[in-house]
DOLOTOR-971182 format. One record per residue (C-alpha): x, y, z; residue in three letters. Coordinates in steps of 0.25 Angstrom, whole numbers, padded with zeros to 4 digits, always signed. Each point is the difference from the previous one (the first is absolute). Layout:
XYZALA...
# end
This chain:
+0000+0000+0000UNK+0011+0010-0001UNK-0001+0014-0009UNK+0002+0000-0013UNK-0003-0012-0003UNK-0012-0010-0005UNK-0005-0006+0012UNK-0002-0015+0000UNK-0013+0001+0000UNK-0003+0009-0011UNK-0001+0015+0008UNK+0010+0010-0007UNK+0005+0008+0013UNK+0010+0012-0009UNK+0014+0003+0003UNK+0001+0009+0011UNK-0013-0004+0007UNK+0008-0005+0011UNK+0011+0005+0006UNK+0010-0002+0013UNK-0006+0000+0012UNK+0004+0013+0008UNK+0009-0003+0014UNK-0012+0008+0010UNK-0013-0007-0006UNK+0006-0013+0004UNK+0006+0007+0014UNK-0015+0007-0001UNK-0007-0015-0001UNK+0008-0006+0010UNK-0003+0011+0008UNK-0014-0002-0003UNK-0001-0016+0002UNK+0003+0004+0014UNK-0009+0013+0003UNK-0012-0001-0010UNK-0004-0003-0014UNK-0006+0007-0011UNK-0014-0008+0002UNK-0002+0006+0014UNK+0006+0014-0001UNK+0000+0009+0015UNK-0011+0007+0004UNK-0002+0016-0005UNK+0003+0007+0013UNK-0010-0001+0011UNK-0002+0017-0001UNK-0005-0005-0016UNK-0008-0009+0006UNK-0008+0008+0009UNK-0001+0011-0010UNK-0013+0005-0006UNK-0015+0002+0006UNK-0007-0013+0005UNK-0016+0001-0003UNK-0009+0002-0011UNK-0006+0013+0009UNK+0014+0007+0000UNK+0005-0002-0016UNK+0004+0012-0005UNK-0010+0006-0012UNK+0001-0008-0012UNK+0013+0005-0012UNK-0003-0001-0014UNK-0006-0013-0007UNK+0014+0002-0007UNK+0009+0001+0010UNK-0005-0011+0008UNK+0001-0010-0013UNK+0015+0005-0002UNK+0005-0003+0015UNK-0009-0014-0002UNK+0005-0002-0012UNK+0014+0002+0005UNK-0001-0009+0012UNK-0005-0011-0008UNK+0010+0001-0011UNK+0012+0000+0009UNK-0008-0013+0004UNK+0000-0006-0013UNK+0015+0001-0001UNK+0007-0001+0012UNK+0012-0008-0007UNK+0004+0013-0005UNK+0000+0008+0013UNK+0007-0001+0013UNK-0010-0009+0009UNK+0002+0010+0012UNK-0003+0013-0006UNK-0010-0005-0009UNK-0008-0005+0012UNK+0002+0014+0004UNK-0005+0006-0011UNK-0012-0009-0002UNK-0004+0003+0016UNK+0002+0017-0003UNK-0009+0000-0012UNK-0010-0009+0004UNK-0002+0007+0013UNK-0001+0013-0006UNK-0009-0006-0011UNK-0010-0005+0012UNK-0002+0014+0007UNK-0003+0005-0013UNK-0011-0008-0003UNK-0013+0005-0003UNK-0010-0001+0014UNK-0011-0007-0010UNK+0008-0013+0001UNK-0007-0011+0006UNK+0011-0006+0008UNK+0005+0015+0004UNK-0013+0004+0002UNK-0004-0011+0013UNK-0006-0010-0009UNK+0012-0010+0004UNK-0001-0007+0014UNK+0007-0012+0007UNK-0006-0012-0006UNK-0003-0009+0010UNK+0008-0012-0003UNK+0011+0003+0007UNK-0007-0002+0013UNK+0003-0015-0007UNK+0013+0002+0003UNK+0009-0005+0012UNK+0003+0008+0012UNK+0014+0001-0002UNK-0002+0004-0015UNK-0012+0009+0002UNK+0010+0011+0001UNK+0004+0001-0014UNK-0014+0003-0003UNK-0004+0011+0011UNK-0010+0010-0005UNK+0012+0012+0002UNK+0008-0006-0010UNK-0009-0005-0011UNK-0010+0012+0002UNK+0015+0010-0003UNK-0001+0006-0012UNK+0015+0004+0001UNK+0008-0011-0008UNK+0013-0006+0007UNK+0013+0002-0008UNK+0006-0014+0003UNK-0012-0010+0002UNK-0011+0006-0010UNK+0010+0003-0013UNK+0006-0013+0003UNK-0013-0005-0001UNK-0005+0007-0013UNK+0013-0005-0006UNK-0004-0014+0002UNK-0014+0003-0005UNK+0006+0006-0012UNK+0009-0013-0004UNK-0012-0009+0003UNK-0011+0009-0009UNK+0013-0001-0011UNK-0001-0015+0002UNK-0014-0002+0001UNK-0001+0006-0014UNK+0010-0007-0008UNK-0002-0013+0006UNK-0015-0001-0002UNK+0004-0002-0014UNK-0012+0001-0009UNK-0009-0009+0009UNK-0012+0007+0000UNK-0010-0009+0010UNK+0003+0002+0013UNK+0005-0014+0003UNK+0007+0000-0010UNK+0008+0013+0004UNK+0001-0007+0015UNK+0005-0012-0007UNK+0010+0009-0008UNK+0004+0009+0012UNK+0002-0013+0010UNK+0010-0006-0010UNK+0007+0012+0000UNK+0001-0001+0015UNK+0004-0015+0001UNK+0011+0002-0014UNK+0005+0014+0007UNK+0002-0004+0016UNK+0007-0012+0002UNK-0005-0006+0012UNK+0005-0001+0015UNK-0007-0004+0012UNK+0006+0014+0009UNK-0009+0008+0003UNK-0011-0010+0006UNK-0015+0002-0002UNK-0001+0002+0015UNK+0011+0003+0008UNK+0003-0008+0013UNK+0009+0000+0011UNK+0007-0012-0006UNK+0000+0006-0015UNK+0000+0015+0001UNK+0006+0002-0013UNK+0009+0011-0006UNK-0002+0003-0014UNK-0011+0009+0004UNK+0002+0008-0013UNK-0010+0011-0006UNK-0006-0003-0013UNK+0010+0010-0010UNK+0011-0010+0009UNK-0006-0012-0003UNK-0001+0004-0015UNK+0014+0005+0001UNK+0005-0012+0005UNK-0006-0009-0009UNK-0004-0010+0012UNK-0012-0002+0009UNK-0006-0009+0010UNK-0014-0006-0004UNK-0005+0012+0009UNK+0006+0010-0009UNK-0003-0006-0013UNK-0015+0000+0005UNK+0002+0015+0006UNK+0007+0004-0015UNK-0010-0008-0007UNK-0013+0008+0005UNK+0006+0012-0001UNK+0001-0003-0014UNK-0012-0004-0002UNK-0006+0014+0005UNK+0008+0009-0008UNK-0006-0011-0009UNK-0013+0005+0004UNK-0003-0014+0005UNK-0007-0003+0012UNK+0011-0008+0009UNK-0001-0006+0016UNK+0007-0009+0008UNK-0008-0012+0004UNK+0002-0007+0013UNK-0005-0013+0007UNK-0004-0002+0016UNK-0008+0008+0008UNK+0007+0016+0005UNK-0008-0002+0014UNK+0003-0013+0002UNK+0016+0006-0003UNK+0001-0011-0013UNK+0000+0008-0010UNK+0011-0004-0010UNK+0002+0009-0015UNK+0000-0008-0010UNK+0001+0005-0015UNK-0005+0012-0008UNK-0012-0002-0008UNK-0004+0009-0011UNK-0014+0006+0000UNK-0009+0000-0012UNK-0013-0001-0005UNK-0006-0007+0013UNK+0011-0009+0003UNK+0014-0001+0006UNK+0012-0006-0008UNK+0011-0007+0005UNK+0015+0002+0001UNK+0011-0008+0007UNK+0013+0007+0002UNK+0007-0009+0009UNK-0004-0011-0011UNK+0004+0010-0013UNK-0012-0003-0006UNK-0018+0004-0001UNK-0007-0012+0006UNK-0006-0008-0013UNK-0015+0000+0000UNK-0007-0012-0004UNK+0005-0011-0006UNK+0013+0008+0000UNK-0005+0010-0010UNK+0001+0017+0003UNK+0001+0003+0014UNK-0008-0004+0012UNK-0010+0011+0008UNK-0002-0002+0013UNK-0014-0005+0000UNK+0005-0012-0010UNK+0011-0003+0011UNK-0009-0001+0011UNK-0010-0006-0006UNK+0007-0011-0008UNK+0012-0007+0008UNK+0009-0006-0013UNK+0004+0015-0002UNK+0008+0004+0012UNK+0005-0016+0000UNK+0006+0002-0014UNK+0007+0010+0008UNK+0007-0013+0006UNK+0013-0007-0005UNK+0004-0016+0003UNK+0007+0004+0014UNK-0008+0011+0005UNK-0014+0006-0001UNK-0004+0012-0002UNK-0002+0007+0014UNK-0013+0004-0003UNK-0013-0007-0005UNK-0015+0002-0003UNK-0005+0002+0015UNK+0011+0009+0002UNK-0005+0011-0007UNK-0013+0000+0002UNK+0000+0012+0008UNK+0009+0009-0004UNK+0005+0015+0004UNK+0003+0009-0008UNK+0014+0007+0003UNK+0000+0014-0007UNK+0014+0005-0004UNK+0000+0014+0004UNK+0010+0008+0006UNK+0002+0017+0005UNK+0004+0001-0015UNK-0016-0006-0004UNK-0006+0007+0012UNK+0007+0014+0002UNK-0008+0013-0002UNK+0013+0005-0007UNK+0000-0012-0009UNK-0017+0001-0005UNK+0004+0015-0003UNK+0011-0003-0007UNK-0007-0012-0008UNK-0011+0010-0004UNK+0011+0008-0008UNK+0007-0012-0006UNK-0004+0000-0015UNK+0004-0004-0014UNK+0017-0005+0001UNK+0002+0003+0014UNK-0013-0006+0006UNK+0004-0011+0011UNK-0013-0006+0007UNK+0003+0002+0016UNK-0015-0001+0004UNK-0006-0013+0008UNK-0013+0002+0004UNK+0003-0011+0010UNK-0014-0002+0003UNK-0005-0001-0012UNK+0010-0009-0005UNK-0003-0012+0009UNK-0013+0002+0001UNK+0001-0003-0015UNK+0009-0011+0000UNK-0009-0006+0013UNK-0012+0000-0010UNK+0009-0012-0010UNK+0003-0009+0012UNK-0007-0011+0003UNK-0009-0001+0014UNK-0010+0010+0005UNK+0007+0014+0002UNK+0003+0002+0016UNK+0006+0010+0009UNK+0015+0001+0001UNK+0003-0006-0014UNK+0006+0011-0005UNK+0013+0007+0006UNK+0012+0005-0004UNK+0012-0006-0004UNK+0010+0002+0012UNK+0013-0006-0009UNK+0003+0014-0007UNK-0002+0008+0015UNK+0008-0011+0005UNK+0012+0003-0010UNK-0003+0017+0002UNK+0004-0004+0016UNK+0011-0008-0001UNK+0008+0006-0015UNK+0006+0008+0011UNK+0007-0012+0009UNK+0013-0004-0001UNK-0001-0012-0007UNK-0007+0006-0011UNK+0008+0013+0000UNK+0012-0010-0001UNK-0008-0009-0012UNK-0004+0011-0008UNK+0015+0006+0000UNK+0007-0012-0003UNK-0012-0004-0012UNK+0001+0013-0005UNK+0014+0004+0000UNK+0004-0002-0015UNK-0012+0008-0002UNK+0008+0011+0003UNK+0014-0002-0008UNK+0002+0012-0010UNK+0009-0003-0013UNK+0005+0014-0011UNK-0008-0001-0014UNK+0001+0008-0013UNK-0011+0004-0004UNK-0004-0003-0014UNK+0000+0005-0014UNK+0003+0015+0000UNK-0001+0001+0016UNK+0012-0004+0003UNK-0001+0005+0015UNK+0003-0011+0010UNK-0009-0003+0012UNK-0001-0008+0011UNK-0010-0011+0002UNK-0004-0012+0008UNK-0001-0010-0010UNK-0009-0011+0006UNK-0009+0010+0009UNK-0002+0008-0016UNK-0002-0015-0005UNK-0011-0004+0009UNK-0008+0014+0000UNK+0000-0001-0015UNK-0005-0014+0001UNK-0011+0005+0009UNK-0002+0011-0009UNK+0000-0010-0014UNK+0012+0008-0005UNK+0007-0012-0004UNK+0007+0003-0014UNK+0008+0012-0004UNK+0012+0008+0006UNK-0011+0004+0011UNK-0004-0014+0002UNK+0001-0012+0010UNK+0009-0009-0008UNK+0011+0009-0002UNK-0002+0004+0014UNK+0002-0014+0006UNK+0011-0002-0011UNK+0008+0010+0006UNK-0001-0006+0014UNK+0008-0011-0006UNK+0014+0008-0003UNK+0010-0012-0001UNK+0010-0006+0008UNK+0011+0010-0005UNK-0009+0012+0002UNK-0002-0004+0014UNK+0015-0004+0003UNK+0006+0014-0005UNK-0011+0007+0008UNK+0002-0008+0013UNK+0017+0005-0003UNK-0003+0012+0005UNK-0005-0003+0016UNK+0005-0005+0012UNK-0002-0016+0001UNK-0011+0000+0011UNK-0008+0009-0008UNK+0004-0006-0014UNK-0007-0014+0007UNK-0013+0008+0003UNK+0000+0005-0014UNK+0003-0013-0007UNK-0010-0008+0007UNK-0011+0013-0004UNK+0005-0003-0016UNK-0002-0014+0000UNK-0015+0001+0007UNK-0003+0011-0008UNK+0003-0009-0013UNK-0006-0011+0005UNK-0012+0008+0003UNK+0001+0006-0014UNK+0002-0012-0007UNK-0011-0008+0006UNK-0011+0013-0003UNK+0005+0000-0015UNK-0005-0014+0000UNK-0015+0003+0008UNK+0002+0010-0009UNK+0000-0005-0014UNK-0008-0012+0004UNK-0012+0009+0002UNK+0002+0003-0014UNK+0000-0013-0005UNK+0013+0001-0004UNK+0003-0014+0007UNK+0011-0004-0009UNK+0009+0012+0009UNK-0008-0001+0011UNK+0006-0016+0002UNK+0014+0006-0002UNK+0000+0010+0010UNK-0010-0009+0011UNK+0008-0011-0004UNK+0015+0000-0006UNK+0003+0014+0006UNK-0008-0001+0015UNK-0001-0015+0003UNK+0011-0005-0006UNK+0011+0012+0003UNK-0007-0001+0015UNK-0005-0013+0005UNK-0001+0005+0012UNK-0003+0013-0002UNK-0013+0010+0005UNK-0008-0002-0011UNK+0002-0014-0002UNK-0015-0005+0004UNK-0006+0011-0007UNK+0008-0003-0013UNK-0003-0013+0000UNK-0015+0003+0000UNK+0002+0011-0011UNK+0009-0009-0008UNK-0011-0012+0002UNK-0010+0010-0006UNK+0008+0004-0012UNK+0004-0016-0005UNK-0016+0000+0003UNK-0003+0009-0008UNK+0009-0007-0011UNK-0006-0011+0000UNK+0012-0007+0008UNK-0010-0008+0010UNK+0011-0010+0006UNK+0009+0011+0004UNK-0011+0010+0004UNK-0005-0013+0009UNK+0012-0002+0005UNK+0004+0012+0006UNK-0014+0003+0006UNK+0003-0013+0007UNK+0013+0005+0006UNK-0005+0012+0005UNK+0002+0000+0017UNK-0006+0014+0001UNK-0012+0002+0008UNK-0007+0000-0014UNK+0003-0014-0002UNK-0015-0007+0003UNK-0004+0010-0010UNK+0013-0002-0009UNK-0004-0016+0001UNK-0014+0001-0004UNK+0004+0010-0013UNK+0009-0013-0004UNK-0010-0008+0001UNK-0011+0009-0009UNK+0011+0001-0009UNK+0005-0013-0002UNK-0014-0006-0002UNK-0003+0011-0010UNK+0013-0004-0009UNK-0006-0015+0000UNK
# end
């Protein structure tokens, strides 16, 4: 993959795309790996914070229509493209004009106005996260420089990847089907953070959803939390569902199911896959699964059974997946100016929303059924522990490594960039192709051996370790997202020799091996290579595997 040159796969990268990598940004990244990363930056100061007028009463007198689209239109462009900015001071920037934007509003806005008020979910919630969702800091109408941009940054990458990954579905299942696939193909599966949190198994990987998307990993948690989020931006209808009884202190999430016309469809992200409907064909809704027991027993493979069966979700309660950022009197403000390129859809009308998803579940409608989900509050209360702080910095670290590029035709100016942070926003984005794409991005965070070796001349050995160990995750990292990458183009044919020759077989052992395999099984699939797609389904120890073994199986007997 080096400038100049013809890559092996077919992507021209031109001379002069890459060049050394400067002594500070690797001094800057080992300092980094140790102090922060570029997926978390530090908080605006706490006088920024605090600044503004809280209360739709006190909002000064509404600007001009036209200098409040301006400083919106600002905030959410900087948004749009924060590969090209400085994380810190474009969190900054983001937080002064949206702030100034929203004591500009006109009164007349309903949310502005007093229209908005607590919903009464959160009384759902568990005393020891109830806080998060405390009538003074939902009801502010001041946004937050650190936690609320953060936030809109994150619902900016997933609107991006809720509309390029629907593809051109046009049914809603469909487009679940299409969204849920992205999910499973995109976050290669771990089992940190748990579902439930215990004292045995607290878990540390408590990641917001723009870190989970960053890192390219998640638990079966955090690809249901990412999967219903794209679902909304969607403009689907998704829950949580969950089994046992709240006042009995049984209740046990599940799945997400996906809401329409009446029913509730049935996705499986710890298993990879929808729960096929009858006689295996489309996908089950809860009704059929409670109603006829062969459905969640196909779930079942020779040395294990599914966990759940028919009588298990009978009653079901429906989990609703809203957060301060669905439930904020700041965030419905905001959502009622959000149009056209830079609309975002922030708004969970909680209520609503499981009172719908309660009506396509099977049973009689009974109190208490419907609540909200306590995973994402319980990830808001502990993203700032220790061992998350500690995960998030150490995941996130090549995020943050900056190599020297010249620009391209007649700009020959060089900048600095963060290659595989610029590759994954792209992605997000759908900018794949092109000098501004992800593919060159990703290409550039693979600079060769040699490039790496002069580079790592110029520091002291203990820093010249740090760095090198950055380089080789950051190719790793870039070599397994080309092959994600150009699988969901059905370019398979590359796809098998970047999951395969260029992430499997350079390292066995390597962090992506699981979900290389799993890709790399999809592609042969895709070829019509049966035996070797079977195979490594089969070999697959991750906790996908029931699911991994069951795809095999489906696959195998439809070859015959």
């Amino acid at each position: 993959g080096a400038a100049g040159m013809m890559h092996a796969n077919g992507f021209a990268l031109p001379p002069g795309r890459f060049q050394s990598v400067a002594a500070s940004c690797i001094m800057a990244i080992a300092i980094a790996a140790t102090n922060g990363c570029a997926g978390r930056p530090e908080p605006a100061a706490e006088a920024g914070r605090t600044a503004g007028v809280d209360g739709a009463s006190q909002m000064a007198p509404a600007m001009p229509q036209a200098v409040r689209d301006t400083l919106l239109d600002g905030a959410m462009a900087v948004l749009g493209r924060l590969e090209g900015y400085d994380e810190a001071s474009a969190f900054s920037q983001v937080f002064d004009r949206l702030n100034q934007w929203s004591h500009g509003v006109a009164m007349g806005s309903p949310a502005a106005a007093g229209a908005w008020h607590l919903d009464p979910l959160v009384e759902s919630l568990p005393a020891e996260l109830r806080p998060l969702a405390s009538a003074e800091s939902l009801g502010s109408s001041v946004f937050d420089g650190a936690d609320d941009v953060r936030a809109l940054r994150d619902q900016r990458w997933l609107a991006d990847i809720a509309a390029t990954a629907r593809g051109d579905a046009i049914d809603d299942v469909d487009v679940a089907r299409n969204l849920f696939d992205w999910t499973v193909r995109s976050l290669a599966i771990g089992s940190d953070p748990p579902m439930v949190p215990t004292a045995a198994n607290p878990g540390s990987r408590w990641f917001l959803p723009g870190e989970v998307l960053l890192s390219g990993r998640a638990s079966p948690a955090q690809r249901a939390w990412i999967f219903l989020e794209l679902l909304r931006h969607a403009g689907l209808d998704g829950v949580m569902l969950a089994t046992g009884d709240a006042a009995k202190g049984t209740l046990r999430p599940w799945i997400p199911a996906v809401v329409s016309g009446g029913e509730a469809y049935l996705f499986d992200p710890a298993y990879g896959m929808p729960i096929p409907g009858p006689g295996g064909d489309g996908i089950a809704t809860a009704r059929q699964a409670a109603a006829d027991p062969s459905i969640l027993r196909g779930m079942s493979v020779a040395d294990r059974a599914y966990p759940l069966q028919a009588a298990d979700v009978a009653s079901l309660t429906v989990l609703v997946p809203a957060t301060n950022v669905n439930l904020a009197r700041r965030m419905h403000l905001l959502d009622e100016h959000l149009a056209g390129k830079r609309k975002i859809d922030l708004v969970i009308e909680a209520g609503d929303l499981g009172a719908r998803a309660l009506a396509a579940l099977p049973g009689e409608p009974g109190a208490g059924r419907v609540r909200l989900w306590e995973f994402p509050w319980e990830t808001l209360r502990r993203r700032s522990s220790p061992p998350a702080v500690a995960a998030a910095r150490a995941e996130l670290a090549p995020m943050a490594l900056q190599l020297e590029e010249s620009g391209w035709g007649e700009d020959s100016a060089r900048r600095v960039v963060r290659p595989l942070y610029a590759g994954r926003v792209r992605e997000f984005r759908g900018d794949l192709d092109g000098p501004e794409g992800a593919k060159v991005a990703y290409l550039m965070a693979r600079p060769s051996n040699q490039q790496i070796a002069e580079a790592l001349k110029r520091l002291p050995p203990e820093q010249a370790d740090a760095a090198r160990r950055l380089y080789e995750s950051m190719k790793q990292d870039a070599t397994y997202w080309l092959g994600v990458l150009t699988l969901a183009e059905g370019e398979y044919e590359t796809a098998i020799d970047y999951l395969g020759r260029m992430t499997l077989e350079a390292a066995p052992d390597g962090p992506w091996t699981d979900a290389a395999r799993l890709n790399l099984a999809r592609a042969k699939a895709a070829l019509g290579q049966t035996a070797a797609a079977v195979e490594l389904l089969r070999a697959d120890p991750s906790p996908q595997r029931f699911g991994s073994r069951l795809l095999s199986d489906r696959i195998e007997k439809k070859s015959r």
